[in-house]
ROSE-4610 file (N, C-alpha, C; in Angstrom, 1 decimal, always signed):
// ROSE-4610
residu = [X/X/X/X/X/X/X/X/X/X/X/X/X/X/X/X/X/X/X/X/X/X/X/X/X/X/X/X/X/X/X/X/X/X/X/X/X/X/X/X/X/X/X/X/X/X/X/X/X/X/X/X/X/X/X/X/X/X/X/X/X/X/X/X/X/X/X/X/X/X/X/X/X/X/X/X/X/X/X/X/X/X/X/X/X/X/X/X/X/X/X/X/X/X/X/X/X/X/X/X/X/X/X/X/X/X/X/X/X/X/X/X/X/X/X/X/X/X/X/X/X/X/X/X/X/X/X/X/X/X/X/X/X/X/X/X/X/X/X/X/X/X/X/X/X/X/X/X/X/X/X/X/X/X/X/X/X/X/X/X/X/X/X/X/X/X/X/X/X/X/X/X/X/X/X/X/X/X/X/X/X/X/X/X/X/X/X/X/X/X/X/X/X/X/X/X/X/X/X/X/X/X/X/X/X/X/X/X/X/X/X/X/X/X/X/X/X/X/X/X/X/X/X/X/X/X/X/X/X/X/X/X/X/X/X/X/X/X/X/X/X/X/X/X/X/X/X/X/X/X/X/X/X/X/X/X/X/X/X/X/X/X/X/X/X/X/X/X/X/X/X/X/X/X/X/X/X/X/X/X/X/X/X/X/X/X/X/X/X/X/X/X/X/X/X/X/X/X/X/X/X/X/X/X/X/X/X/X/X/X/X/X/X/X/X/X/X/X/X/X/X/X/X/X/X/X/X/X/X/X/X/X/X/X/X/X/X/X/X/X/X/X/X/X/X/X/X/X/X/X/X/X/X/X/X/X/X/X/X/X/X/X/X/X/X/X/X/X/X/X/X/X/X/X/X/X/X/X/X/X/X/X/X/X/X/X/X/X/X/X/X/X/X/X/X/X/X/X/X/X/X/X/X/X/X/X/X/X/X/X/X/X/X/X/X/X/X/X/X/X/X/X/X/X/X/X/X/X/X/X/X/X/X/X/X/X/X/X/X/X/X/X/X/X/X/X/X/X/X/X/X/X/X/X/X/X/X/X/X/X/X/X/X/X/X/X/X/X/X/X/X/X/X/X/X/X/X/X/X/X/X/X/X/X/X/X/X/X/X/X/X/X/X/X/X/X/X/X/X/X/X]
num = [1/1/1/2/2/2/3/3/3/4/4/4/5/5/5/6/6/6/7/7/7/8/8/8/9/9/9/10/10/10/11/11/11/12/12/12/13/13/13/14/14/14/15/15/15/16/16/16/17/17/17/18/18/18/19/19/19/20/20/20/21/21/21/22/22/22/23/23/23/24/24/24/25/25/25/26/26/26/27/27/27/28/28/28/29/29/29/30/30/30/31/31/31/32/32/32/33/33/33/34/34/34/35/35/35/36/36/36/37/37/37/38/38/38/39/39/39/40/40/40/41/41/41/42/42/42/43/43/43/44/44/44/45/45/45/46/46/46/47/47/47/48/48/48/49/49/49/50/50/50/51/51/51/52/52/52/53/53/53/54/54/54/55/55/55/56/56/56/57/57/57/58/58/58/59/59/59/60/60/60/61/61/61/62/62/62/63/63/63/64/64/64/65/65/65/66/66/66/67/67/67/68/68/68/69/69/69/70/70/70/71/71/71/72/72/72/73/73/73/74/74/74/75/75/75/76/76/76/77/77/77/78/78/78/79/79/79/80/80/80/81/81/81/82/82/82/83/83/83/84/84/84/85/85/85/86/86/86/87/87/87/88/88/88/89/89/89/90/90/90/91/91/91/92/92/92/93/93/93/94/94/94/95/95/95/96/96/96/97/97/97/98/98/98/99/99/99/100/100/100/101/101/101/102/102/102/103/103/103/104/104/104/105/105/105/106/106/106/107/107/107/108/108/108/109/109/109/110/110/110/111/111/111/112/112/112/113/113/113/114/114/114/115/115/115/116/116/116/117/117/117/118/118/118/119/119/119/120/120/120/121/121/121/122/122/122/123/123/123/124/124/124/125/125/125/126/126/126/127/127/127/128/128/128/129/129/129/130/130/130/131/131/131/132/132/132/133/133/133/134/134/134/135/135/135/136/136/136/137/137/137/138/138/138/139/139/139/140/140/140/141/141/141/142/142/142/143/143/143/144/144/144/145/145/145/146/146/146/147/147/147/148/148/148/149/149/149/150/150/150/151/151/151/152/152/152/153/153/153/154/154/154/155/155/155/156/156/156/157/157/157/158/158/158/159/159/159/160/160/160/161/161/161/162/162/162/163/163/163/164/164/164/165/165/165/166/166/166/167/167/167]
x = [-1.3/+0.0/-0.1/+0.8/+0.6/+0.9/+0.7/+0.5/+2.0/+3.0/+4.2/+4.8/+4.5/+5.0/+4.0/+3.0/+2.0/+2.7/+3.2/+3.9/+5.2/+6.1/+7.0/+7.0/+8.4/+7.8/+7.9/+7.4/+6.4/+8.4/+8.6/+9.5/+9.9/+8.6/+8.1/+7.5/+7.4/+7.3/+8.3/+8.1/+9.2/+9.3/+8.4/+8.3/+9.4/+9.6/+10.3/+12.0/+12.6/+13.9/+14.4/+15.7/+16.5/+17.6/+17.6/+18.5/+17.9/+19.3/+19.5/+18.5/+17.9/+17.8/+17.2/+16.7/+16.7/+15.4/+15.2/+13.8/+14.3/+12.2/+12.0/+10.7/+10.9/+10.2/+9.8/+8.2/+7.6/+8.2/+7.5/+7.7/+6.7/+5.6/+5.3/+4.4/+4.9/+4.6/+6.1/+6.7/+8.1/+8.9/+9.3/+10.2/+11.3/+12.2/+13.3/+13.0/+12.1/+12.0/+11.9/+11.2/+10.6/+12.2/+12.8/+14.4/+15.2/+15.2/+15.9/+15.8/+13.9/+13.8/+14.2/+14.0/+14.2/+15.8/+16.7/+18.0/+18.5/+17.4/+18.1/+18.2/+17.8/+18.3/+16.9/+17.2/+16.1/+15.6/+14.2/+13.4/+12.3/+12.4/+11.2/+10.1/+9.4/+7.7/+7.9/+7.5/+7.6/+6.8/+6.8/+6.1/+5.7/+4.1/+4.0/+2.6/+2.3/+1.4/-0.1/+0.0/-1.1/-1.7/-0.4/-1.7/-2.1/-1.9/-2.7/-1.8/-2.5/-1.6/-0.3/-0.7/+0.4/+2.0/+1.5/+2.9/+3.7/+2.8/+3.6/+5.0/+6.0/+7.4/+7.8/+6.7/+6.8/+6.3/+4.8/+5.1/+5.3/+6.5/+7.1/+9.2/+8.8/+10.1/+11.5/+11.4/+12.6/+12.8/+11.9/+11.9/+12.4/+12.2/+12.7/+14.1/+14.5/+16.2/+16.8/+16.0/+16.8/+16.5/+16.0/+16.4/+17.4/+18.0/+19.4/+20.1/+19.8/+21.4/+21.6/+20.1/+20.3/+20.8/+21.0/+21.4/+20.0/+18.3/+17.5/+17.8/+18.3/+18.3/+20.0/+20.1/+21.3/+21.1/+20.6/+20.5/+18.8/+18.5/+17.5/+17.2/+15.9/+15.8/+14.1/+14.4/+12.7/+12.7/+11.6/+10.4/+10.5/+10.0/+10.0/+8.6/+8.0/+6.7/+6.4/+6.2/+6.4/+5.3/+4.3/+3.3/+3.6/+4.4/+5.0/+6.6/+6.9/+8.6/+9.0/+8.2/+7.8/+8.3/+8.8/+9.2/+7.6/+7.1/+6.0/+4.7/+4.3/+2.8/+2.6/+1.6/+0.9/-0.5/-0.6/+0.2/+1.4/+2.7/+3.5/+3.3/+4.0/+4.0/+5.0/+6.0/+7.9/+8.1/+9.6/+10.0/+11.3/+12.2/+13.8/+14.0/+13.4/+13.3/+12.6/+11.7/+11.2/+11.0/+12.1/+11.9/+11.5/+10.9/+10.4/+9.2/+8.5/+7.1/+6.8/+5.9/+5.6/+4.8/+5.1/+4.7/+3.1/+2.4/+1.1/+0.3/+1.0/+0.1/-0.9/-2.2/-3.2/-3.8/-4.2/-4.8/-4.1/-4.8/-4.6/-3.2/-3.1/-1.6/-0.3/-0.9/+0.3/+0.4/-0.4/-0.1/+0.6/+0.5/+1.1/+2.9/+3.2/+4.3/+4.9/+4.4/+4.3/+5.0/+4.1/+4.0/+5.3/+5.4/+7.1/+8.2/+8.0/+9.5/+9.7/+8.3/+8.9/+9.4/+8.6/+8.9/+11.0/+10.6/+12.7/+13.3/+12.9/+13.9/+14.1/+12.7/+13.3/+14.2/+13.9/+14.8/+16.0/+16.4/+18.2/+18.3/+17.8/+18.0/+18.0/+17.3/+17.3/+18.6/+18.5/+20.0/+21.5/+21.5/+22.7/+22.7/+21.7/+21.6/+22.5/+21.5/+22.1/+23.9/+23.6/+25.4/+26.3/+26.3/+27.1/+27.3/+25.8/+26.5/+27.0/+27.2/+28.2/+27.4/+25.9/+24.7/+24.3/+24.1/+23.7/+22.3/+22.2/+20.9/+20.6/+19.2/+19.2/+17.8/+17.6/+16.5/+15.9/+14.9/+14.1/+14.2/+14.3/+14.3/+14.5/+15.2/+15.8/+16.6/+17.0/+18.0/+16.7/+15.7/+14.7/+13.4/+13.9/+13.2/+13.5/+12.5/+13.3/+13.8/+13.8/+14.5/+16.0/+16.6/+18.4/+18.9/+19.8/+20.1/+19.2/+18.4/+17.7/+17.4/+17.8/+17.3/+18.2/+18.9/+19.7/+20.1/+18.8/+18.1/+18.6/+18.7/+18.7/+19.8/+20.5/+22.3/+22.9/+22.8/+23.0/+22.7/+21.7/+20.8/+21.8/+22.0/+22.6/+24.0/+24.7/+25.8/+26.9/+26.1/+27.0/+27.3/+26.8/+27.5/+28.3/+27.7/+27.7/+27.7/+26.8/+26.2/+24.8/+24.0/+22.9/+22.8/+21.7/+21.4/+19.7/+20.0/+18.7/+18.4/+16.8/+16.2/+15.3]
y = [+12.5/+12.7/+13.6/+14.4/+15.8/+15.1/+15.8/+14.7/+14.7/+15.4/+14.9/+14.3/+13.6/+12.7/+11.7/+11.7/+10.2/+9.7/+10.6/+10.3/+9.9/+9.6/+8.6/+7.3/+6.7/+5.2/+4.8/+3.3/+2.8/+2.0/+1.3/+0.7/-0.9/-1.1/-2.6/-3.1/-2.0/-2.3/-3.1/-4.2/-4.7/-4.1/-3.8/-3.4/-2.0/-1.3/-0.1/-0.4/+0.1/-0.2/+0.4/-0.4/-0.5/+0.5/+1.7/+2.4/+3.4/+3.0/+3.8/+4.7/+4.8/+6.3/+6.6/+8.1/+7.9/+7.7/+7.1/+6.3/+6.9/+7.2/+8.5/+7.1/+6.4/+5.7/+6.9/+6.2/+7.0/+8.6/+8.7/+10.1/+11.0/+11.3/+12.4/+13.4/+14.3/+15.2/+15.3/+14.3/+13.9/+15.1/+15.8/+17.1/+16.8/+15.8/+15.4/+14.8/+14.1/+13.6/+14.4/+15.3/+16.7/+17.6/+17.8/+18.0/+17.9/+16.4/+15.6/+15.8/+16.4/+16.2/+17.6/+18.6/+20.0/+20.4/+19.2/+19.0/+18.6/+17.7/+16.9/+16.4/+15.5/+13.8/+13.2/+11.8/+10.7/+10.1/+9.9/+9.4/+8.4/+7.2/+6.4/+7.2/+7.0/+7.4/+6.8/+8.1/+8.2/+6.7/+6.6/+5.7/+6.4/+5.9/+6.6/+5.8/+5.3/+4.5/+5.0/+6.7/+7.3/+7.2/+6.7/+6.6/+5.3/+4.6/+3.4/+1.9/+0.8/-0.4/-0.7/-0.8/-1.2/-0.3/+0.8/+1.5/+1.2/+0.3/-0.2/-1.0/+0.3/+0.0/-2.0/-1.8/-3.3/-4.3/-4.0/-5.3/-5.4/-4.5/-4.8/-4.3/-4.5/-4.0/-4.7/-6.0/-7.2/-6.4/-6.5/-5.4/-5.0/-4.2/-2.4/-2.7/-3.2/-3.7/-4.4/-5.5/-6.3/-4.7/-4.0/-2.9/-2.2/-1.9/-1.5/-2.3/-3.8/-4.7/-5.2/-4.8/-5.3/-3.8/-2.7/-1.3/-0.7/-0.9/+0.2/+1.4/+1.5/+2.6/+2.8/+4.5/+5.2/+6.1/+6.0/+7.1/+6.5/+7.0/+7.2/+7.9/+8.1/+8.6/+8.2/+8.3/+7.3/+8.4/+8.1/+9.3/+7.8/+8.8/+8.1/+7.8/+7.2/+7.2/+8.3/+9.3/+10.8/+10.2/+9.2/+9.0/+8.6/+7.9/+7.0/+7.4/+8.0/+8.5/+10.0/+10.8/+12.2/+12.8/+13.5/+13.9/+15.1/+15.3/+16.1/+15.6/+14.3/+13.9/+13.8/+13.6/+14.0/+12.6/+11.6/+11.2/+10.8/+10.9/+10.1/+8.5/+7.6/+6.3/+5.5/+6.8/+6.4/+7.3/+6.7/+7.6/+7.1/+7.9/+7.5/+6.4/+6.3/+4.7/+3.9/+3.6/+3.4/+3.5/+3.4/+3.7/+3.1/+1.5/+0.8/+0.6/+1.5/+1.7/+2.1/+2.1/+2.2/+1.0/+0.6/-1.0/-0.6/+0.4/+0.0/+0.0/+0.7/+1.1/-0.5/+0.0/-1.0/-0.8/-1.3/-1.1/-0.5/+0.9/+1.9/+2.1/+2.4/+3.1/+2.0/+0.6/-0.1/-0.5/-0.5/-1.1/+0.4/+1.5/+2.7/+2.4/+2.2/+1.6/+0.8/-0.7/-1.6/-1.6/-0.5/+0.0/+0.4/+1.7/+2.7/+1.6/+0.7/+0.0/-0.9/-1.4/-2.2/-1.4/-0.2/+0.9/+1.0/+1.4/+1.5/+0.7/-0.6/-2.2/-1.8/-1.7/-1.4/-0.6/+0.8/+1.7/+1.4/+0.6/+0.7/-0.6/-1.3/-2.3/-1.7/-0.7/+0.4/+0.7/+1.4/+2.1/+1.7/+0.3/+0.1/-0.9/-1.5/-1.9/-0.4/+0.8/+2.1/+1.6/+2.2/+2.5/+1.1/+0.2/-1.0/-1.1/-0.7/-0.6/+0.9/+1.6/+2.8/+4.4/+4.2/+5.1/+5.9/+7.3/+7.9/+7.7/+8.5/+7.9/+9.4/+9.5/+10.5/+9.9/+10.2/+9.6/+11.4/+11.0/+12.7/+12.6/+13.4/+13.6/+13.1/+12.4/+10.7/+11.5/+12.6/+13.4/+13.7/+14.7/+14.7/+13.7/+12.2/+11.5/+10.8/+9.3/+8.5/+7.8/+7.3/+6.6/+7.1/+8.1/+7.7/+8.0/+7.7/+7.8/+7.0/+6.9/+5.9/+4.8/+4.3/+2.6/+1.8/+0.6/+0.2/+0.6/+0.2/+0.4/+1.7/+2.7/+4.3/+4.3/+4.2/+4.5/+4.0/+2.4/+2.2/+3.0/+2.9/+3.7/+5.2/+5.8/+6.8/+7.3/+6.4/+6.5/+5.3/+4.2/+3.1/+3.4/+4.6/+4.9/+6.1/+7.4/+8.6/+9.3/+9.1/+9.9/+10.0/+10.1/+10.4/+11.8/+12.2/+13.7/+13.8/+14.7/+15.2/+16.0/+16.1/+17.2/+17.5]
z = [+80.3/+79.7/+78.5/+78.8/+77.5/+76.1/+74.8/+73.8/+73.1/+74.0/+73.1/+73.9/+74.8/+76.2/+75.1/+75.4/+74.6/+73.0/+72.3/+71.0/+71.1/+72.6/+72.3/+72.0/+71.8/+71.8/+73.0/+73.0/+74.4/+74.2/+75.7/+75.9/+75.6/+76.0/+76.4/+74.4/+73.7/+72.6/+71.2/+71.2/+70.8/+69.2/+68.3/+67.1/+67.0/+67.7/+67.7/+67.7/+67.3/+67.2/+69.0/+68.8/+69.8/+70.4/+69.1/+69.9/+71.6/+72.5/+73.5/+73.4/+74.8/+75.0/+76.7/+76.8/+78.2/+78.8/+80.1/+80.2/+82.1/+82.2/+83.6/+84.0/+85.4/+85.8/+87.0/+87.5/+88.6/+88.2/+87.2/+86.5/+87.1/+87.4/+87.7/+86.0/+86.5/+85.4/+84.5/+84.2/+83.5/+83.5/+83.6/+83.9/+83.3/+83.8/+83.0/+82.1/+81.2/+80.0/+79.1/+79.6/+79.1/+78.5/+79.4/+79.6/+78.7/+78.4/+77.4/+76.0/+75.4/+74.6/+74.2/+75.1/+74.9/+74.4/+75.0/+75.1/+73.7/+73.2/+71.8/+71.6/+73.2/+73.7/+72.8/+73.2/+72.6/+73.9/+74.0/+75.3/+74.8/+75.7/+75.7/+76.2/+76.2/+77.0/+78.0/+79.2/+80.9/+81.3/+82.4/+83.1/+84.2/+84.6/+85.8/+86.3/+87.2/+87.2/+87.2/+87.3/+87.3/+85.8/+85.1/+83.4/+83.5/+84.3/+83.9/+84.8/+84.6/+85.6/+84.6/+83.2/+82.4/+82.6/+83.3/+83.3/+85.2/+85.5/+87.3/+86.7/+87.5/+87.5/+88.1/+89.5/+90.3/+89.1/+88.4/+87.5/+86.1/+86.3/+84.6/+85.2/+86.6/+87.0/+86.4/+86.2/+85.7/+84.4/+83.7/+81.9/+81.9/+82.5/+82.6/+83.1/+83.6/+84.5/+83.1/+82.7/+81.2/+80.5/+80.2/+79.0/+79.2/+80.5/+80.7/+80.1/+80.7/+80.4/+78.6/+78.1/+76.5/+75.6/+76.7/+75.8/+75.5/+75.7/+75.0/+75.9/+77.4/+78.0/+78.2/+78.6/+78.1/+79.5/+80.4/+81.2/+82.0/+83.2/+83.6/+84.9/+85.1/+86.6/+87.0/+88.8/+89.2/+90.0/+90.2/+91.5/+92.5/+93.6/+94.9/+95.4/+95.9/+96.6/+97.7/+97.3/+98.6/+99.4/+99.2/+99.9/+101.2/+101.5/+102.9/+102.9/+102.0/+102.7/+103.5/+102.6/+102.9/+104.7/+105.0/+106.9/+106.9/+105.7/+105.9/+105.7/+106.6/+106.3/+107.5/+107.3/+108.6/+108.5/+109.4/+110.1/+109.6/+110.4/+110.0/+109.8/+108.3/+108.3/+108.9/+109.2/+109.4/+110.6/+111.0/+111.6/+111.8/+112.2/+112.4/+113.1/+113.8/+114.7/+113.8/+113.1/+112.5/+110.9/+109.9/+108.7/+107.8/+108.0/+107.3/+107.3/+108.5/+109.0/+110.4/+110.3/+111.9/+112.4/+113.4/+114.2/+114.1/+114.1/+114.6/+112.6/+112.5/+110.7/+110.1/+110.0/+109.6/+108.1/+107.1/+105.9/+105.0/+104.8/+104.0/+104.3/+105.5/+105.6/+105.4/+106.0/+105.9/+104.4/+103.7/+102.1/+101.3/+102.0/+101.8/+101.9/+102.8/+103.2/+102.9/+102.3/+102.1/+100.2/+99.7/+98.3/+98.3/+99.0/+99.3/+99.1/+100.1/+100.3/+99.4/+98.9/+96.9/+96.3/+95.8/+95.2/+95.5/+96.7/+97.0/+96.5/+96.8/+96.7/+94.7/+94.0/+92.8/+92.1/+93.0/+92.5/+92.9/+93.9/+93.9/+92.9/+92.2/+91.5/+90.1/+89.8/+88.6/+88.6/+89.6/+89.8/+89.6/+90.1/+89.9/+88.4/+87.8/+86.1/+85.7/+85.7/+85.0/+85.2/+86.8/+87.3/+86.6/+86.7/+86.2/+84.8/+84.2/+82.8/+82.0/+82.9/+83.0/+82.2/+83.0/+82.5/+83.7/+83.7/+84.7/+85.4/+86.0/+86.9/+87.9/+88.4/+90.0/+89.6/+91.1/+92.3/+92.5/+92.6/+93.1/+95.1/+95.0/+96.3/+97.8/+98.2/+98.4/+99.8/+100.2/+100.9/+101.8/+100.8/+102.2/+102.5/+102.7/+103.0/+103.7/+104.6/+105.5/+104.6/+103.0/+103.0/+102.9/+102.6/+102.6/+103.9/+104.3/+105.8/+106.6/+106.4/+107.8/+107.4/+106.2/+105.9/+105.3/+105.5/+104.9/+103.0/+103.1/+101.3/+101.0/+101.7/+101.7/+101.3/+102.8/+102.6/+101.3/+100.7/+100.2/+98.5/+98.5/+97.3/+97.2/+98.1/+98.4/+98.5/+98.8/+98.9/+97.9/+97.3/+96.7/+95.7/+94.7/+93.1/+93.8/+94.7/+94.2/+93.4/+92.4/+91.3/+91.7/+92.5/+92.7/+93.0/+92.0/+91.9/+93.1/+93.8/+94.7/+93.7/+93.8/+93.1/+94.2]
């Protein structure tokens, strides 16, 4: 994590004051946090599980949904698992007949999938904390994947606010 992404404050920190601000789950290389600060906005520190377990959205996911509903967040946006949703892997884990996996996937690949569709179930629960309490939100890439359009979870995720931004 570059070191002005590492010098926000942590979320889950209760010592830090409570004003709003905007919080980037399954961040990536934070682009939009990045965004925000360049903008003027105020940002928690990204999450991404690549720095570490303490940043897994699945177990600190309830948290992160009460910091919407108690006001520390003002906006957010999540990355997707490209691992298992992606129409460009090779093998495929999905398929349009299949968007919650494929019937034969064993180990590696089914905990791949397995991972994706927690991963989903969170983000539309993200999503609509943001949307309900009247905070914006986008999903990365969610148009070219099996999840929107092919999965209940998808359409939904996709179509229930319409404010979801594709990147």
């Amino acid at each position: 994590m570059s070191p002005v992404l590492s010098d926000l404050p942590e979320i889950l920190d209760s010592t830090v004051g409570d004003s709003p601000k905007f919080f980037e789950a399954m961040s990536g290389e934070a682009v939009l946090t990045l965004g925000v600060l360049l903008a003027r906005g105020e940002a928690w520190r990204p999450w991404d599980i690549l720095c570490g377990r303490e940043y897994d959205c699945l177990a600190h996911g309830m948290t992160l949904i009460r910091s919407v509903e108690t006001g520390k967040v003002n906006g957010g946006h999540s990355g997707l698992a490209c691992q298992s949703f992606t129409f460009a892997r090779a093998p495929p884990l999905r398929s349009l007949a299949y968007p919650l996996g494929l019937p034969h996937l064993r180990g590696h690949q089914l905990q791949l999938v397995e991972a994706g569709n927690s991963l989903a179930s969170w983000t539309l629960a993200w999503c609509y904390a943001l949307y309900y309490a009247g905070f914006f939100f986008s999903v990365e890439n969610p148009v070219g994947s099996y999840l929107c359009g092919s999965t209940a979870k998808g359409e939904e995720l996709y179509t229930a606010c319409n404010t979801i931004t594709s990147i």
